[in-house]
C-alpha positions in Angstrom: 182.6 83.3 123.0 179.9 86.2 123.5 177.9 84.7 120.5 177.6 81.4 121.7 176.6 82.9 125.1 174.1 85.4 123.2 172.9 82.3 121.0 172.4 79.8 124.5 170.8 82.9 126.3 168.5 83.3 122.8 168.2 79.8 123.2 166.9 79.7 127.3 164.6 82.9 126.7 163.0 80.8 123.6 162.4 77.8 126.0 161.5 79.7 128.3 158.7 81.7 126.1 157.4 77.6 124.7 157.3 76.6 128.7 155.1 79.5 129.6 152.8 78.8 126.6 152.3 75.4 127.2 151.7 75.7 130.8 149.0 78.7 129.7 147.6 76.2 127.0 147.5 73.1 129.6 146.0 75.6 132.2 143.1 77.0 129.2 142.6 72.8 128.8 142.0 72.4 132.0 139.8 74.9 132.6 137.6 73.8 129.6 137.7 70.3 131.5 136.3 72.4 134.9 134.1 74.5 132.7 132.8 71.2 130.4 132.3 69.2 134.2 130.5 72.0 135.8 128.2 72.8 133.0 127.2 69.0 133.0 126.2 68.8 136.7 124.5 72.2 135.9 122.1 70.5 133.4 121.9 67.8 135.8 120.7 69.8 138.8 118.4 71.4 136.5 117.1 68.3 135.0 116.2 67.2 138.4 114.4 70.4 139.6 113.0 70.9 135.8 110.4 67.4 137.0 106.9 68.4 136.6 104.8 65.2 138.1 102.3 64.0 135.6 99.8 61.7 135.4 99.4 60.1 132.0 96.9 58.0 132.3 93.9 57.6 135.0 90.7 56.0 134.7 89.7 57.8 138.1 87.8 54.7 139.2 85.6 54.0 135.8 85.9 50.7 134.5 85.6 49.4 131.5 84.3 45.6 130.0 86.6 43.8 128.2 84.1 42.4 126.0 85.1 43.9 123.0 87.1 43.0 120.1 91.3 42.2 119.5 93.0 46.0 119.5 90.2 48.0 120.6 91.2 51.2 122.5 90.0 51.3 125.8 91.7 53.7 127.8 93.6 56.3 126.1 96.0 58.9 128.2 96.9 62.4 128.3 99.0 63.5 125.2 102.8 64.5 126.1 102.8 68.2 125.5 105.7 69.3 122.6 109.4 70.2 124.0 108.6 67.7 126.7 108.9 63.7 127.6 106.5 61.1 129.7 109.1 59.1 132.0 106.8 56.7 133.3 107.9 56.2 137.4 104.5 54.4 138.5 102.0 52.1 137.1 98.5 50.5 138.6 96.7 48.2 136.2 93.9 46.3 138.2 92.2 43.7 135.7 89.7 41.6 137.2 88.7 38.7 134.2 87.5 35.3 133.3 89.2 35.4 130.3 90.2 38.6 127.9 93.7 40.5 127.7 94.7 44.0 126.9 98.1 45.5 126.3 99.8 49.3 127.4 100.5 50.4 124.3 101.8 53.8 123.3 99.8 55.9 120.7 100.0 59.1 118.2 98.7 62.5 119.2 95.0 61.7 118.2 94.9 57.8 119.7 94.3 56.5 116.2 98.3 54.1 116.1 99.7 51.9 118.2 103.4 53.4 118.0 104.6 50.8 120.2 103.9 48.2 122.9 104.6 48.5 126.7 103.3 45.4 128.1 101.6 42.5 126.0 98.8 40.6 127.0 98.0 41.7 130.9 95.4 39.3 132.3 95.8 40.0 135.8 96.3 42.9 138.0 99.7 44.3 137.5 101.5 47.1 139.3 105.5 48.7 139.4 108.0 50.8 138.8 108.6 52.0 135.2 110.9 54.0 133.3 109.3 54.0 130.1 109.5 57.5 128.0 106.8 58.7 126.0 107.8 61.2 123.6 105.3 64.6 122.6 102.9 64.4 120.9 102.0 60.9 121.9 100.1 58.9 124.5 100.0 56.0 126.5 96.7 54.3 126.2 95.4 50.4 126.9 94.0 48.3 124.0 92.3 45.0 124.0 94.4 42.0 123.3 92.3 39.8 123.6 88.6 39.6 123.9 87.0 38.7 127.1 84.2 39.7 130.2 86.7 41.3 132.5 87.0 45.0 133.4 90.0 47.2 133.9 91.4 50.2 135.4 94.1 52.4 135.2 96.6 54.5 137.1 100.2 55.6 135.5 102.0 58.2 137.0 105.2 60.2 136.3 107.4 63.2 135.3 107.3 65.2 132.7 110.5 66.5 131.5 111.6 69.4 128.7 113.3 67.9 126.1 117.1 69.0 125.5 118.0 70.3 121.9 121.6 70.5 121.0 120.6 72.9 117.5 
């Protein structure tokens, strides 16, 4: 009778030993939820106070003829610096024509590619909100779609923020 009361006690001790593990393990698992959560909003807050305004691209009151030919650069931007992205919050094209296009495009370092376009064929003025990002080591510039005697200027605004590596 004393063995089976020493193997049932054995028995309670041993649950009792796995209940207090897994209550530790479910505690360390919930901490590493807490931890994983806060350091989130961390990078979050610092994201949002990391926001260095930028202005990628300002013609400063210059204008320039579009009499020139399909995909001529006429405006080109400020270069993203490395480590760092362009979120484009603010954009002022004023196009005054009688006839001619030219596009937003978005250039490499030296203004010589069109990576990609922003906005095709802008004939009139056109102003908003954006949310376009602009990598570093590239621009946003304004080309020439297509040829006529108007004359443009530019204002695009932003934030410049440092890019996040996970290495």
């Amino acid at each position: 009778m004393s063995s089976i009361l020493t193997r049932i006690a054995a028995a309670l001790q041993t649950q009792q030993i796995a209940t207090q593990i897994s209550n530790k393990a479910n505690a360390n698992i919930s901490q590493q939820g807490v931890n994983l959560a806060l350091q989130a909003s961390i990078e979050k807050l610092s994201d949002t106070l990391n926001e260095i305004p930028f202005i990628g691209l300002n013609t400063q009151g210059a204008t320039v003829s579009n009499n020139v030919s399909t995909n001529t650069v006429m405006f080109v931007g400020v270069p993203v610096p490395v480590g760092y992205k362009f979120i484009v919050r603010d954009f002022n094209i004023v196009y005054t024509t009688s006839g001619g296009s030219c596009n937003i495009v978005i250039m490499d370092y030296n203004a010589k590619n069109v990576i990609n376009t922003i906005t095709s064929a802008v004939s009139t003025s056109s102003s908003g909100f954006g949310g376009t990002v602009i990598d570093e080591t590239t621009c946003i510039a304004i080309t020439s779609f297509s040829q006529g005697v108007g004359v443009v200027t530019a204002y695009i605004s932003g934030v410049l923020k440092k890019k996040v590596s996970l290495s």
